[in-house]
C-alpha positions as CSV (number, residue, x, y, z in Angstrom):
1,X,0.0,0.0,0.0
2,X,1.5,3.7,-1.1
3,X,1.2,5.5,2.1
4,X,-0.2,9.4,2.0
5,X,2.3,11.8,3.4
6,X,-0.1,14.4,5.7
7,X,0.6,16.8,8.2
8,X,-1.1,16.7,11.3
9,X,-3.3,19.3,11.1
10,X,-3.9,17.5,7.3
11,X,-5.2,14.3,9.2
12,X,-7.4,16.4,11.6
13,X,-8.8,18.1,8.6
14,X,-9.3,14.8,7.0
15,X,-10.5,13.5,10.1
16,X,-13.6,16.4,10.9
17,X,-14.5,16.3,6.9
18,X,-15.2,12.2,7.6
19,X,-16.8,13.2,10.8
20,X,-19.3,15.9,9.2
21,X,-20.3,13.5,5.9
22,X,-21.3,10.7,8.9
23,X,-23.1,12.5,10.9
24,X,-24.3,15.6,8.7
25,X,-24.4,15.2,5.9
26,X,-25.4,11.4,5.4
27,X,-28.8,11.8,7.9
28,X,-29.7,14.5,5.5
29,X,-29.5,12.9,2.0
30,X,-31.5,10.0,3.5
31,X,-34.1,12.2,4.9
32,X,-34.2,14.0,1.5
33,X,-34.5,10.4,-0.4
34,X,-37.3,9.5,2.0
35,X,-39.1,12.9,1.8
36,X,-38.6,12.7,-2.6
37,X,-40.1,9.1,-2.2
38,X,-42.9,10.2,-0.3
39,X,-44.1,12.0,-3.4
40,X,-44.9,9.3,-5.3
41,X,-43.4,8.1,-9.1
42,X,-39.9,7.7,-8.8
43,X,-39.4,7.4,-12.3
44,X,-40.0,11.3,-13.1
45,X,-39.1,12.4,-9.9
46,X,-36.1,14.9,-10.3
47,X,-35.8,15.4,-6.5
48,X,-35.4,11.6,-5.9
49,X,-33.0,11.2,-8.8
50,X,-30.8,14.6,-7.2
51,X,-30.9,13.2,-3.6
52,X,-29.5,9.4,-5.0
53,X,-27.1,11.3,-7.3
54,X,-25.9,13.3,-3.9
55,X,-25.9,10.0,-1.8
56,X,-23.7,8.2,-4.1
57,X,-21.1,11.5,-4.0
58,X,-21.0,11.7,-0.4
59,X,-20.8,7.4,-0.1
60,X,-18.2,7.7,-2.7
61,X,-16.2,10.4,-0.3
62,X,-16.9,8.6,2.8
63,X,-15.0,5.6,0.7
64,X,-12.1,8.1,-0.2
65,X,-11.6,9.7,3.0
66,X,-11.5,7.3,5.0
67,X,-9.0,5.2,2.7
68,X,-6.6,8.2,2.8
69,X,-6.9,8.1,6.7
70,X,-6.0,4.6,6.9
71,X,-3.0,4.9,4.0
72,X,-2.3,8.2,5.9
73,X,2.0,8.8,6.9
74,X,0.8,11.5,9.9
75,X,4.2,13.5,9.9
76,X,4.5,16.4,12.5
77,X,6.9,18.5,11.4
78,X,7.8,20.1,14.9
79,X,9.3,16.5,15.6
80,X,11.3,16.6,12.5
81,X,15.4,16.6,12.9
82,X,16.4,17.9,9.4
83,X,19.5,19.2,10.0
84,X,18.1,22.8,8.2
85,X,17.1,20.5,5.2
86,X,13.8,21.1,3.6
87,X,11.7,18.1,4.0
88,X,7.7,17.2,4.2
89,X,6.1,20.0,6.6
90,X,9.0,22.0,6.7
91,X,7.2,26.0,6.0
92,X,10.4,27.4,4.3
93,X,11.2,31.3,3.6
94,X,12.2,32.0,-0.2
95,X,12.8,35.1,-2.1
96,X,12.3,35.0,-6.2
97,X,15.5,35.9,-7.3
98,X,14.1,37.5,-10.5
99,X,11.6,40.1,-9.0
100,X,13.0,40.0,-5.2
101,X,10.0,39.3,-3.5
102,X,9.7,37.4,-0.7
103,X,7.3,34.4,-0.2
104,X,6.5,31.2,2.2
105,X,5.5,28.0,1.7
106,X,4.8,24.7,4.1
107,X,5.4,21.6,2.1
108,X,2.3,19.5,2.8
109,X,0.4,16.8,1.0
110,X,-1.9,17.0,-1.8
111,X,-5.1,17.1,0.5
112,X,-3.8,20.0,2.4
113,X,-2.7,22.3,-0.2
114,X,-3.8,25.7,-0.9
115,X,-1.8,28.2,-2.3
116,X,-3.9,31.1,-0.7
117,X,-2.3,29.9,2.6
118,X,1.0,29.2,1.8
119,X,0.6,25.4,1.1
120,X,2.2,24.2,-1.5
121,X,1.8,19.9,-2.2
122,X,4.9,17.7,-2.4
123,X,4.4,16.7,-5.7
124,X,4.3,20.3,-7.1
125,X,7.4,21.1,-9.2
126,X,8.3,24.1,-6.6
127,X,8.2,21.4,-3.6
128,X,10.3,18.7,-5.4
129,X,12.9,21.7,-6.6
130,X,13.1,22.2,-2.8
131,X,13.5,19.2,-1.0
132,X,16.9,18.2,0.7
133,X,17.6,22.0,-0.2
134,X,19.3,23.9,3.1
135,X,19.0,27.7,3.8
136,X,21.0,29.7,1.5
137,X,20.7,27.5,-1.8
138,X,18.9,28.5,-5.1
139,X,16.5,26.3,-6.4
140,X,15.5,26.2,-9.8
141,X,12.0,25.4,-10.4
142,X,10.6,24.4,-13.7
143,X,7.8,27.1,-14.2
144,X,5.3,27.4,-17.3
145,X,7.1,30.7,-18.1
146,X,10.1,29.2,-17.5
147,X,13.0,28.7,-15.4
148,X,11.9,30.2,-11.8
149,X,15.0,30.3,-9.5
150,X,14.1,31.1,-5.5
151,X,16.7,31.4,-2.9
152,X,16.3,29.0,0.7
153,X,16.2,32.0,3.4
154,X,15.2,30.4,6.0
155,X,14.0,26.6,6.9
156,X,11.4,26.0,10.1
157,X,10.0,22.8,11.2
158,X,6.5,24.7,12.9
């Protein structure tokens, strides 16, 4: 089995998102499939048809989640002894050495990404340019417009 590398705030995430579709969001659809039911004809019934549709996503996410959870590598990047190596979790400091600006990123699995905050996924070209890097190195990333290079200022383990 491939395990899933995930922070721990990742797995919590993970964990609340399984917890909602269980006890949220499950009850509901069924009450919606009984109310559509109640109605009569199920083969021209759109709300019947909308409310199975919707129960077969949220099954079918149940299934994923919770087989990410089990395959799940929980990695808690305060624990991690790196040596000032960028590694999964690590939030690292860079600064585009084209425009000079300054940027941070945590290096966190593909769940957990967002950009808007900072989170960038292992498998992105960026984090795989960075890994085993140390503060002071340039990294050249392979960019769509290019050739990006980023200098390490700074490596945490938060």
């Amino acid at each position: 089995m491939i395990k899933i590398p995930l922070t721990v705030v990742g797995a919590e995430m993970l964990r609340t998102e399984l917890q909602r579709l269980k006890s949220v969001e499950r009850p509901s659809v069924i009450a919606a499939i009984a109310e559509a039911r109640s109605h009569g004809d199920l083969s021209e019934n759109a709300e019947y048809d909308a409310a199975k549709e919707r129960q077969g996503f949220i099954e079918g996410r149940i299934l994923e989640v919770e087989a990410k959870l089990s395959n799940a590598q929980v990695i808690d990047p305060s624990a991690i002894d790196a040596d000032g190596r960028i590694v999964f979790g690590a939030t690292v400091d860079l600064e585009d050495l084209e425009s000079g600006d300054p940027v941070t990123y945590q290096i966190v699995g593909d769940d957990e990404a967002d950009i808007k905050l900072g989170k960038i996924s292992v498998s992105s070209p960026i984090a795989r340019a960075l890994i085993g890097k140390n503060a002071g190195d340039v990294a050249e990333v392979q960019a769509p417009g290019g050739i990006r290079e980023y200098e390490v200022l700074d490596v945490k383990y938060l």
